[in-house]
N, C-alpha and C positions, 0 to 999 in steps of 0.2 A: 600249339594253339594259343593266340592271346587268349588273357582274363576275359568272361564271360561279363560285357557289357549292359547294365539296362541306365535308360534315362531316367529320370528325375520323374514326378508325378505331377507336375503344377511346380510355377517358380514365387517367391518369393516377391510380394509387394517393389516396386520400383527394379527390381533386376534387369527387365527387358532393359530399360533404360539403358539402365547403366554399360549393359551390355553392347547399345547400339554404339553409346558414346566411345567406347574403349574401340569399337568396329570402326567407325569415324576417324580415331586417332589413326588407326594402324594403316588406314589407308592411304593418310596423309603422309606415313612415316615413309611406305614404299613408293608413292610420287616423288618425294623428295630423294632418295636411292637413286632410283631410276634417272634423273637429272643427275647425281651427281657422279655415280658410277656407270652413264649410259643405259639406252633404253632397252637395249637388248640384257646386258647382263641385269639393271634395275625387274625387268619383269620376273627373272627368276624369283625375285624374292617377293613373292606375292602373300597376298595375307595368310593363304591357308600353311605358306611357309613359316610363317612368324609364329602362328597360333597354333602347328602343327603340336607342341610339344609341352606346352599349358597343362598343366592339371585339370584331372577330371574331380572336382572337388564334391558333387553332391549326386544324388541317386545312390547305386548300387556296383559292385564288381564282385567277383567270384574269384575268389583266389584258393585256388589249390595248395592245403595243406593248414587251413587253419580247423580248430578243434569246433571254433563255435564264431557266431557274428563279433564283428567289433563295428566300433561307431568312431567315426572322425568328425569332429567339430571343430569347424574355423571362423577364427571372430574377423571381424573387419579387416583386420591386416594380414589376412591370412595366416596367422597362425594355429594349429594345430593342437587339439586335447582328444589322445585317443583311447577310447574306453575297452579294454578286456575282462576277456573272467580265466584267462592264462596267463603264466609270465612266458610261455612262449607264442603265445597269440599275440601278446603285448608290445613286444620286441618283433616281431614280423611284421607285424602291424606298422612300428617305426619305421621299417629298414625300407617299408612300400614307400608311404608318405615322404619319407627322407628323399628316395630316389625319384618319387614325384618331385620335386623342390626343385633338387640339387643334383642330379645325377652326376653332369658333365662336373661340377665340381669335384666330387668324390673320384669321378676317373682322374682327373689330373693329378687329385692327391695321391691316391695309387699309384700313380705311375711315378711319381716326384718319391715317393718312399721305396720305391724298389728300383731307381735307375733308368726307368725305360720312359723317359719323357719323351727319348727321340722317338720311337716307335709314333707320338702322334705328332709331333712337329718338327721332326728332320733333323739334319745334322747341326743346326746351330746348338745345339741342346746335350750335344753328344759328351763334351767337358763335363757337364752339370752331371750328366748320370755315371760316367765313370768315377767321379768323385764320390758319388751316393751309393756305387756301388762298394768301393773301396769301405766307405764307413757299413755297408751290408745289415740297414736295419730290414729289412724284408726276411734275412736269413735269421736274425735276432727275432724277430716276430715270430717266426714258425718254431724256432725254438721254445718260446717261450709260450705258446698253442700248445705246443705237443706234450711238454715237461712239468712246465710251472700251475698253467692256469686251473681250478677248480672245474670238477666237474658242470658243476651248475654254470660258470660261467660259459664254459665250453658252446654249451646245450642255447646260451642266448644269443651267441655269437651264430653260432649254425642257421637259429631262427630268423634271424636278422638279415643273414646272407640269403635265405630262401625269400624274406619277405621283397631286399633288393630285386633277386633275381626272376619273382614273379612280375612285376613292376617292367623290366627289359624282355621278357617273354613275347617274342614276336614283332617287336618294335625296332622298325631301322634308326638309322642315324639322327633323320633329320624328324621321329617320332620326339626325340628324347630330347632333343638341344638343338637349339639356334647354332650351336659354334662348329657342332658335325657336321649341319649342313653345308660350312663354310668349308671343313676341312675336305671334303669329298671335292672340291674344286684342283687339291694338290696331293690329295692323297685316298688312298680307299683303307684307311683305316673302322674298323667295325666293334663297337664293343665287347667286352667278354664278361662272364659272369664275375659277379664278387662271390669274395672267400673271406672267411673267417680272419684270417691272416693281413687281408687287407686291410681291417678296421684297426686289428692291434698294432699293424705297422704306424698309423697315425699319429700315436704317441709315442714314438721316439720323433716325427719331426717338429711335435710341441715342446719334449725334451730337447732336441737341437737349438726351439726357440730359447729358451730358457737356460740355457746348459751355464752359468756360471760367468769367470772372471777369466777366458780363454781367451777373449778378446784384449781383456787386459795387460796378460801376460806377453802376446803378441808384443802389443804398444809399447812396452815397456823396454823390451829388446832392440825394437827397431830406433828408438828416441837414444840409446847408445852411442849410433854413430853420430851425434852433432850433439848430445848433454852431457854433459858427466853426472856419474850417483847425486853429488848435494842437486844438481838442477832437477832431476827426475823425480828425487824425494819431492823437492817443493811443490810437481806438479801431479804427485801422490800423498797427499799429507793424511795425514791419522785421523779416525771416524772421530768427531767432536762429540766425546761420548757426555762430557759435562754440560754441553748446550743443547744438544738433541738426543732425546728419551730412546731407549733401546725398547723392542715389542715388547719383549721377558722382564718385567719388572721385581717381580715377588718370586719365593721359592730360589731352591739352590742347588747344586749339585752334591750328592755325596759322595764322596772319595770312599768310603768303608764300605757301600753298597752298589758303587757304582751306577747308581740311579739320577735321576733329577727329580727335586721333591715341591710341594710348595713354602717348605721351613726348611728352615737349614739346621740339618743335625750332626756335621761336623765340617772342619776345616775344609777348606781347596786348596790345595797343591798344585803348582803350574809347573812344578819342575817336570823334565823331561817328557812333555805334551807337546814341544815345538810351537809354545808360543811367541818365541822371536827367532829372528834368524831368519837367512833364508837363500835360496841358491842363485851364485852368480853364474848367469849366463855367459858362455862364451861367445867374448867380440868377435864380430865378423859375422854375427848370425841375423845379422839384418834385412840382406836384399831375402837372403832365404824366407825369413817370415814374412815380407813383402810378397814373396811370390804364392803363399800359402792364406795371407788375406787377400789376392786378386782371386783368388777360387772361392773364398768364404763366401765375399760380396758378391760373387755371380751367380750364388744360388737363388731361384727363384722367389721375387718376396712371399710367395704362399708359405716358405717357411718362417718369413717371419725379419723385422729387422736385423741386421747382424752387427748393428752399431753398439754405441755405449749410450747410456742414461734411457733405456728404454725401463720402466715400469710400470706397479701397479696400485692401487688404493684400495683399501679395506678394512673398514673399522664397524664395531659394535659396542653399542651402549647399553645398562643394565635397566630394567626396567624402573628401579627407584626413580631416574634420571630421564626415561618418556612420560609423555604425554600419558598414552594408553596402559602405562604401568605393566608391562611389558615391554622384552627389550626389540631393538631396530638394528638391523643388521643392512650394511650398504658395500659396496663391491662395484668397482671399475676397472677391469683390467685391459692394461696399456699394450695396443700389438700394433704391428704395422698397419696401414688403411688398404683394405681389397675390397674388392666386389667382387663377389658378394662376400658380407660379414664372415668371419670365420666360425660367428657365433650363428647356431639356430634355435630358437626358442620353441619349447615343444612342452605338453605336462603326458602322462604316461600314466594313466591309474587303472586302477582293478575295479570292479564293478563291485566288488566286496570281499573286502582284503584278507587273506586266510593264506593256509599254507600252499595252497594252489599258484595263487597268484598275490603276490608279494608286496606289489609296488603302489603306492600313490604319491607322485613326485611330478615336480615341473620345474624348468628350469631350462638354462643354456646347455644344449649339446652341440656336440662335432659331427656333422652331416657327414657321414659314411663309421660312424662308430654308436652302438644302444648305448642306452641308459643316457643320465642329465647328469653334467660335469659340476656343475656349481647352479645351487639354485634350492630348494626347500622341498621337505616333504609336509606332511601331517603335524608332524613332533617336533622339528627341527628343521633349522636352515645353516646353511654353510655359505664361506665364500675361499678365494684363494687370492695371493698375490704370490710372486717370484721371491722365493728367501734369495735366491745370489747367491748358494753357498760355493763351496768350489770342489766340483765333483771331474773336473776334468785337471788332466794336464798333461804337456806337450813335453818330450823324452827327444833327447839326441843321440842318434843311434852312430852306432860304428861300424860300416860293412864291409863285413870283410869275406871276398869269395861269394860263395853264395850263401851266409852268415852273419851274424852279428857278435861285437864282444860283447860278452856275459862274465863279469867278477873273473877276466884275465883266461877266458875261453873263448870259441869259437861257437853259438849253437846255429841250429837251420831254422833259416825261415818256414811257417805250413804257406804254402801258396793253392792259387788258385785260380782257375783262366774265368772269366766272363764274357759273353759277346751281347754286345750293343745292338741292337737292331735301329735299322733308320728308314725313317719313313722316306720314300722316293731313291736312295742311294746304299749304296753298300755297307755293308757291317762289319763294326770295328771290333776286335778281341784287345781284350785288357790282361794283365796278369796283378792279381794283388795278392801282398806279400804281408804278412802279420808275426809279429811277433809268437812267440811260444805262449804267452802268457795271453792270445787275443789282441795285442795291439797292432792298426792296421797302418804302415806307411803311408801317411798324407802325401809324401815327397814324390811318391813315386806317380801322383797326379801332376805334376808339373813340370819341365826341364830346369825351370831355376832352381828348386826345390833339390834336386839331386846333386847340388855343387855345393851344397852346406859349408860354410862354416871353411872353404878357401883361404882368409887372410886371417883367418881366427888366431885369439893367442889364448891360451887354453895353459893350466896351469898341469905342472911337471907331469900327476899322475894319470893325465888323460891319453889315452892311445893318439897316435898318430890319425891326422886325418887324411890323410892320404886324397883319395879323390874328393872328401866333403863327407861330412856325415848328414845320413837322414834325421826325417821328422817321423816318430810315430806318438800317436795318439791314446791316453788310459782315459776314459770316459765310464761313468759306471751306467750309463743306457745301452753299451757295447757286451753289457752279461743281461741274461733271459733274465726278466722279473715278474712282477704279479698286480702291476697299478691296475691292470684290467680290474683284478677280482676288487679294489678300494672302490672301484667307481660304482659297482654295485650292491657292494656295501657299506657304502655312504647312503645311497638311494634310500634305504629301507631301514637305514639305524635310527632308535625313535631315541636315547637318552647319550648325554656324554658318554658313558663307558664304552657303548659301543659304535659311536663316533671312533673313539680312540682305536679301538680295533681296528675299525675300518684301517685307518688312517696306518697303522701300521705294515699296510700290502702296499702303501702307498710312495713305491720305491722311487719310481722316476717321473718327471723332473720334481725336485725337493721344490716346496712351497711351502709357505706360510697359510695354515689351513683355520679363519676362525668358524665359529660357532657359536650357534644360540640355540635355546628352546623356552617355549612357553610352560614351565610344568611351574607347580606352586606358586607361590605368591606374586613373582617377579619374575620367573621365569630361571634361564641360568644361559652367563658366557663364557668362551672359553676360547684357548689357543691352542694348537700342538704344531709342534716344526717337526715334520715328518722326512722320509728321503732314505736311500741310501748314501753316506757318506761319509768318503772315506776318512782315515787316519795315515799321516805321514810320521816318517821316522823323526826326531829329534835336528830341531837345524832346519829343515825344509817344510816351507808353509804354499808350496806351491804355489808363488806370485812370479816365478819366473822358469823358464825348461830347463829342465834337470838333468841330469850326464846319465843317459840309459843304460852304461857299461858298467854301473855300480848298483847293485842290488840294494844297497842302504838306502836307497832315493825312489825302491818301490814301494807302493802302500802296502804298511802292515797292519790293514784290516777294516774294520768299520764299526762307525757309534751307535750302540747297544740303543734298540727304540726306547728302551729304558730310560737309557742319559740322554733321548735329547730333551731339551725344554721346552715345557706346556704351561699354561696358564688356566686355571678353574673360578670364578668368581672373584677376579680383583678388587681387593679392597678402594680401590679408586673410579671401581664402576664401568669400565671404558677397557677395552683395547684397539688399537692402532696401530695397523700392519703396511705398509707405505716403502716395503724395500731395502727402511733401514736397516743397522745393527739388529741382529735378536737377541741378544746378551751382553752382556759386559762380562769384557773377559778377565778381568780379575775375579771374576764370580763361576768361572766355568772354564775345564781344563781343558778341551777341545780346541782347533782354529775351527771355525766353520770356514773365514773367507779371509784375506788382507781389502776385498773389496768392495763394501757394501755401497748403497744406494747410500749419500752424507745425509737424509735425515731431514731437506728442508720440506721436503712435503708431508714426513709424519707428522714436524713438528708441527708445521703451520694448523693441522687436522686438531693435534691434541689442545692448540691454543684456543682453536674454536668450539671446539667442545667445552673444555674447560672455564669458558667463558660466556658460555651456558650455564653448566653446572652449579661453579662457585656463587655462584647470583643466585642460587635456589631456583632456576627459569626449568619447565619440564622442555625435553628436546622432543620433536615433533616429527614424521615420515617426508614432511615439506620442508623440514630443518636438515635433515639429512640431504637433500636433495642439494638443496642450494649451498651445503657445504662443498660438493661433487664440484659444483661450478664455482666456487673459490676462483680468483683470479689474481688475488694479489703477487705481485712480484717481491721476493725476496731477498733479491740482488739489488732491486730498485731500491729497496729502502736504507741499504747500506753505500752505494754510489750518488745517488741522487744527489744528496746535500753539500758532496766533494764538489760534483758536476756545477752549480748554483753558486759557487764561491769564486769560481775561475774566471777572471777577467778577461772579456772575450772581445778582442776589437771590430771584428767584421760583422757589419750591421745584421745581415742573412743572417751567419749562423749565431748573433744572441736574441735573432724572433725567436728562430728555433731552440736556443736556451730556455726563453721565456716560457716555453707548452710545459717545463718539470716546475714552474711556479706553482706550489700548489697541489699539484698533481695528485693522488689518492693513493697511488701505487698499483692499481688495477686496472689489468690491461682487458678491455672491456674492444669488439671488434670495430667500434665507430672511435677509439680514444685516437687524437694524433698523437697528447705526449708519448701514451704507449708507443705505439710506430717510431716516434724519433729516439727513446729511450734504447730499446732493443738494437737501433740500430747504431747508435752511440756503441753501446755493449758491445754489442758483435766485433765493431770495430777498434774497442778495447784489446777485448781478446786478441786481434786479427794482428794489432800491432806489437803487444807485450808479447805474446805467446807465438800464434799459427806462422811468421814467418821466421820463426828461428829454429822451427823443426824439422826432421830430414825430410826428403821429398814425399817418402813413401804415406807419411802421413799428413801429406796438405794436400789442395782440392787439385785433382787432374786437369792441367792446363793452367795452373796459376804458375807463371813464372817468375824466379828473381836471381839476382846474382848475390852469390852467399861468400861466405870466404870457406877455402876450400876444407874437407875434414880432413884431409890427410895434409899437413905443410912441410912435408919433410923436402920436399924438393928444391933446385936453386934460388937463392935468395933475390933474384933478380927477376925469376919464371912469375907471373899473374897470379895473386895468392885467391882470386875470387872466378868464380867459375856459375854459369849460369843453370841453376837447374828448374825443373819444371814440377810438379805434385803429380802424381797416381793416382790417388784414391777416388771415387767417386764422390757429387755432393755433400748427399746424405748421409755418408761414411767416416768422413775426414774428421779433422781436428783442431784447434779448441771446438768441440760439440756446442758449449755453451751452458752444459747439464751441470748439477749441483756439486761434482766434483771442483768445476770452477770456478765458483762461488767462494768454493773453502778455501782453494788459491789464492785468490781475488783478497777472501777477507784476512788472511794471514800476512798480507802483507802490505793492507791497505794505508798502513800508517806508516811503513817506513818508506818516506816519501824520496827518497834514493836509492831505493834497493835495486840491483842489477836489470832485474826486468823490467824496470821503467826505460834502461837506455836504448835509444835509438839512432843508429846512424845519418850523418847526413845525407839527402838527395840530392835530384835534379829538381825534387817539386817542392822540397820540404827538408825544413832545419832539424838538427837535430835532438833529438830529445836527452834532457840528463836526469827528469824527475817526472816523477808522475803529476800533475799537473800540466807539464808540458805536455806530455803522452795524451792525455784526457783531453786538451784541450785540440789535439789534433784529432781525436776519435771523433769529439762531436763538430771540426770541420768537414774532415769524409762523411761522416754522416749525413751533415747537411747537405753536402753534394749528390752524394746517393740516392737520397728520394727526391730529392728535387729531379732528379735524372728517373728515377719509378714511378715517383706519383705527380710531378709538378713542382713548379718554383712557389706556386701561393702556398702556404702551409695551414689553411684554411678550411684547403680539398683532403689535407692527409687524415690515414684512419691505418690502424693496427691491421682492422682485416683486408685491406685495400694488399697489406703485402703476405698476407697468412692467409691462405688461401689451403682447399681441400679439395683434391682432387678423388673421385673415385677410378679403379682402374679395375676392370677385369684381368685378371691376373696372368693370361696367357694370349690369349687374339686380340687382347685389350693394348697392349706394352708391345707383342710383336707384329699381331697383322696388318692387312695393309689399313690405308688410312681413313676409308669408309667404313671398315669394317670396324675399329677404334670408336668412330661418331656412333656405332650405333649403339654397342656395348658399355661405352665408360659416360661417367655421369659428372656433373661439376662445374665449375668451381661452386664452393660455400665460404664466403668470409668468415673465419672463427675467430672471438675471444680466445682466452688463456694462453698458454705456454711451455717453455721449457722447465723443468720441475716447480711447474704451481701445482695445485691441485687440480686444476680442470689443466691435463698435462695433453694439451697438442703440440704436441713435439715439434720440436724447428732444430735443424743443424748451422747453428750460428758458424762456422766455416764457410758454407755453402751457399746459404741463403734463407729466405724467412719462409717458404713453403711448408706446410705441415707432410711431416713425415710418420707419424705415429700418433699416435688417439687414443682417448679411451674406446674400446672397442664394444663396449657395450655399458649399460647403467643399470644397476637393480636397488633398492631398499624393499626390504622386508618386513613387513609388520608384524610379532610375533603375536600380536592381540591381536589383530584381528585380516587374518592370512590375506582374503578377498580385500582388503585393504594396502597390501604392496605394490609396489610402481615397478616399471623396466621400460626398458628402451634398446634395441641396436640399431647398430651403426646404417646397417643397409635395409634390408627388407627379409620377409621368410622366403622370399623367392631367387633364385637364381636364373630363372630367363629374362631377358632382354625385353621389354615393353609390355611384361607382367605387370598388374598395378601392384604388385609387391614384391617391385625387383628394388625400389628403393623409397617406399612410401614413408618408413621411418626416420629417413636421414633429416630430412627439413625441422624435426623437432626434438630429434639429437641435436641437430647443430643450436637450437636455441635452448638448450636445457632444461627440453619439458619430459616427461614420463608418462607411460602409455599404464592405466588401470591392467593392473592381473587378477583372471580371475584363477582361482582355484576349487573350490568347492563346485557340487555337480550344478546350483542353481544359481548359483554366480555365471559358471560354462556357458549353461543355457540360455543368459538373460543375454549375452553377447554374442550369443551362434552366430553366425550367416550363413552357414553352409553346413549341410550336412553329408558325410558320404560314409553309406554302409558296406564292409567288407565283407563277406559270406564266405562259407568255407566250399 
């Protein structure tokens, strides 16, 4: 039986309206259909199809299984505040509302966490899940359901799953989602109830997003065949721990107690903690991890960018230093751009908080998971950014028979069959093959992948590699954990100490977790670096893969919650969590990473606080704000002045010299300097760096003729040979990200250094110094947009080439082409950049398109809660010509913030909607 129905009782002043006009749009949308995909298949799609699967937001529904009513209220943008007097009413209650939203969302993400993508969209997808099957977090999830997680949590998972599964009770395809209806054209795929398991699977593919410096280890390997070590170093250089401030300022580690403290009560010892050093990779393992990032990159972006310089922003001020004398907590974090947002904005409160029901909180959640991930309760508010540590690493395995060497033995693989199912076609069985210890063959996902390591030269005491050695995979998301049980006890922790508890179930993915509360005079901030993470043996820092036949290169063990480092009421008022460093490791005997995020966006954060501060000026919830949309460039201010000096004879490109006269440094969406600066940059990079790396890491389809990497052959044979890039766009390399900055400024002065040479062309002399190099950047340059945006540079503007597309993440990228017009949303011209503070990501390889975002905006006002801002990226809705499938984007993109309320008569003064649940 569907949920027992009643309508509404009377509507709401101006509704009809509004209602006709949205009835008006839709009608227009399928005239337009119908012209463009013909009139026979355009009538299919008729209004009651579009509006088939809209939320029922106000009246009444009957839902089997709650203990007593609950109340949903949605404010203008639909979003949601749903009131119980149980925590398992409260949480069923979510899982209904959620699967109103976002269902179809939530089925994709199930499907993408447990391998069976193809099941709804066929064999293109068949890679994608044998891959995700091999990494087996669905299996990992149930694990950690059945073993790990707390009762109670158990108990809200269950209610969750029930409130989902009331929610799909009776409802066909094209009840629930626009995109069903689409699929039933190619397929009769039909939904199925969620599970418990489904929601915890979720967070390993936010741990996949977030998973560490794997990427980097890759890059590292693969730049082998065409650098040697001093050129790789250069283009790895050391976290500039004296010009850019580490999170962890205060306190220290104790070596006597094995703690981390906020004083220091004895020495650190770095000996034998494996803080230098580290393993060299054997040559020849290039094309292989080539063939192991063409699978990364084609996991669907719902998990998430799998590039480099993706981040996050997150700082809090003490209340001495507000306005409201209380402190302001602000949180941006950076993911790749989907539609819909990955964020959902929801508050979750108890009608009157007791041991019954637990909860009053509001904040960002993950649509197909309870509880709010980041966001404030009553007492306290939190945020998160990406610590980067490094919890993963890549082992070269030796197979031998049906075995691997193990310390100068043979042991067996555990394997295991899986079948693929495919929507329209036959189904594929896989065999995956893990180590004794849990680690799962990536190689065995690919044919290149299984030829490891061919031309390798591998030193004396390495086995024989006979046909190639695999790649297996030590990730600590790959063992059961318990971040289920952090999220709900963050929810309800009202003081630091039990923040900190929380935080300690708060295994996978390791972040940077701050914290405020309003208690006493000022309230209190704070920091904790949480995580599972591991400890390497002595010698290996895991920046590169490690020889799997030697047990010495296994982790032995992990940092005591104890020793990792927190911060409680800094003496300097402020903390700022931006990706960087968390420690200075002469102060702490752990490696957390070799790779952190360089520091130019914490710093730019600390400057501007700081510069507040020092001035006695109080910082304000609209000062926070427009910290968020910082813009200045970083890079600009260290090139600019070089660029301005160079004698440039071709009249065009010194107009376009002329736009950095002056310039601000802030790349604002209408600036042109901006737009010719960037594109100078880019083409910096493109010349000193992107084409003198192997192919695997420049842009796919970018050709050049290189000199060959291997020259041992006749002296008379062509020592230059033509190769072409791999990688996708958005993928490749120089990214442009703050790694190449430090590059950049490392060797900005010595104006002959190697990387400036450049050979001669057919279009262009050759370069012997940087000045020459610069001054042909900013000639392509100027050709460039004159070729994008025009030869007057009069029309040029930053966002003219920075553009933001929204995509539905599945019919959006693959169906066909009407189907794309109706789903995806865009373009938006956007200010900011590559690590500014307002960080809209661009892969300078590639192109100026934004590839990643802040994905949502919040500041917190500890004084006065009904007084904090937020913003996402898209809307609280997930259907297609909902008015809140993207109603927030237009003032995201221009950096405004949407009033939160929190208290019950804040709620009610912004309702629109009301819908009551009944049991």
């Amino acid at each position: 039986m569907p949920p027992n129905t009643t309508a509404s009782s009377g509507q709401q002043p101006g509704k009809s309206g509004r209602k006709k006009g949205r009835k008006a749009r839709l009608f227009l949308i399928v005239l337009v259909l119908a012209i463009i995909g013909g009139l026979a298949f355009g009538a299919y799609w008729s209004i009651s199809t579009v509006r088939a699967s809209f939320p029922q937001t106000e009246g009444t529904i009957q839902l089997d299984g709650l203990s007593g009513p609950v109340t949903v209220q949605r404010d203008g943008n639909g979003i949601p505040q749903v009131y119980a007097s149980s925590d398992e009413d409260l949480f069923m209650a979510q899982g209904f509302v959620q699967a109103q939203d976002r269902f179809y969302e939530m089925d994709v993400r199930r499907h993408m966490t447990s391998g069976r993508l193809s099941e709804m969209f066929g064999s293109g997808q068949v890679e994608n899940d044998a891959f995700l099957r091999t990494l087996g977090w669905d299996r990992i999830a149930e694990k950690e359901y059945d073993t790990k997680l707390s009762s109670s949590t158990k108990k809200y998972l269950r209610a969750y799953s029930e409130g989902v599964n009331a929610y799909l009770k009776g409802k066909s395809g094209e009840d629930i989602s626009l995109e069903y209806a689409a699929l039933n054209f190619t397929n009769d795929y039909k939904p199925t109830e969620w599970t418990p398991v489904d929601s915890v699977a979720w967070l390993k593919a936010m741990a996949w997003d977030l998973r560490g410096n794997m990427q980097e280890e890759i890059d590292r390997s693969l730049m082998t065949s065409r650098l040697g070590p001093k050129q790789i170093a250069d283009l790895y250089p050391e976290y500039p721990y004296s010009r850019h401030k580490t999170i962890v300022r205060e306190g220290s580690y104790d070596s006597v107690t094995g703690t981390y403290g906020p004083k220091s009560t004895a020495s650190t010892s770095a000996a034998g903690t494996g803080l230098t050093g580290g393993t060299e990779a054997p040559a020849g393992f290039q094309s292989q991890l080539s063939g192991l990032y063409e699978v990364l990159d084609d996991l669907p972006t719902a998990v998430g960018v799998n590039g480099n310089g993706i981040g996050s922003n997150s700082w809090v001020v003490a209340g001495e230093h507000t306005i409201t004398g209380k402190p302001l907590l602000a949180n941006d974090p950076h993911l790749s751009a989907s539609l819909p947002s990955v964020w959902y904005q929801m508050g979750l409160h108890c009608t009157s908080v007791s041991a019954k029901c637990q909860y009053d909180v509001t904040g960002y959640t993950f649509a197909g998971m309870p509880g709010v991930v980041i966001g404030h309760n009553a007492d306290m508010a939190w945020g998160m950014t990406n610590s980067g540590v490094d919890v993963t690493d890549l082992y070269l395995e030796k197979i031998t028979g049906e075995g691997y060497e193990y310390d100068g033995k043979v042991r067996p693989f555990t394997s295991r069959k899986e079948t693929i199912k495919v929507a329209g076609g036959a189904a594929k069985t896989i065999v995956v093959r893990q180590t004794e210890d849990g680690m799962p063959l990536l190689s065995d996902r690919d044919d290149e992948l299984v030829q490891v390591g061919k031309k390798a030269t591998v030193d004396a005491e390495a086995p024989d590699r006979g046909d190639g050695y695999a790649i297996a995979l030590r990730w600590t998301a790959l063992d059961p954990g318990r971040t289920m049980d952090a999220v709900f006890a963050m929810d309800k922790a009202s003081n630091w100490t039990e923040f900190r508890k929380a935080a300690a179930s708060f295994e996978v993915p390791s972040q940077n977790l701050i914290y405020a509360d309003g208690s006493g005079a000022h309230g209190n901030i704070g920091y904790q670096l949480p995580g599972k993470i591991p400890t390497r043996a002595k010698g290996d820092d895991g920046s590169l893969p490690s020889p799997g036949w030697d047990s010495k290169y296994r982790w032995t063990g992990y940092i005591k919650q104890s020793a990792l480092p927190y911060e409680y009421n800094p003496e300097r008022g402020y903390i700022v969590t931006a990706n960087q460093a968390v420690v200075d490791p002469d102060k702490y005997p752990y490696t957390l990473t070799t790779d952190w995020g360089y520091g130019t966006r914490s710093q730019r954060i600390t400057d501007l606080i700081e510069a507040k501060t020092k001035g006695g000026a109080k910082i304000s919830t609209d000062d926070m704000r427009q910290m968020q949309l910082d813009n200045s460039s970083e890079i600009a201010k260290l090139i600019v002045p070089k660029l301005l000096k160079i004698d440039v004879p071709d009249k065009d490109v010194r107009d376009a010299q002329k736009l950095l006269e002056g310039w601000d440094y802030t790349q604002d969406a209408d600036s042109a300097a901006a737009a010719y600066f960037n594109a100078t940059w880019r083409n910096i990079l493109k010349l000193a760096f992107g084409n003198k790396l192997p192919k695997e890491l420049r842009v796919k389809g970018q050709c050049l003729w290189v000199e060959r990497a291997d020259t041992t052959g006749p002296a008379d044979e062509d020592q230059t040979v033509r190769e072409c890039g791999e990688r996708e766009p958005d993928q490749a390399q120089p990214d442009g990200g703050d790694r190449w900055f430090e590059v950049i400024r490392k060797i900005i002065d010595d104006e002959h250094n190697s990387w400036w040479k450049l050979p001669q062309t057919r279009t262009a002399e050759a370069s012997t110094d940087r000045d020459k190099l610069f001054a042909r950047a900013m000639a392509d340059a100027r050709w460039e947009l004159t070729a994008k945006l025009g030869k007057d540079i009069d029309t040029w503007s930053w966002g003219r080439l920075h553009r933001l597309f929204l995509k539905n993440q599945t019919l959006g990228t693959e169906g066909p082409g009407f189907l794309q017009y109706m789903l995806n949303r865009g373009p938006w011209n956007l200010s900011g950049g590559e690590a500014t503070v307002n960080a809209t990501g661009w892969n300078a390889a590639g192109g100026y398109g934004v590839v990643w975002v802040p994905s949502m905006r919040m500041v917190v006002n500890l004084g006065d809660l009904d007084k904090s801002k937020w913003i996402n990226l898209s809307g609280a809705s997930g259907h297609a010509y909902n008015a809140h499938y993207t109603d927030q984007t237009e003032k995201w993109a221009k950096g405004e913030l949407l009033p939160w309320a929190f208290t019950k008569e804040a709620v009610d003064k912004k309702t629109s909607d009301t819908l009551v649940l009944k049991p």
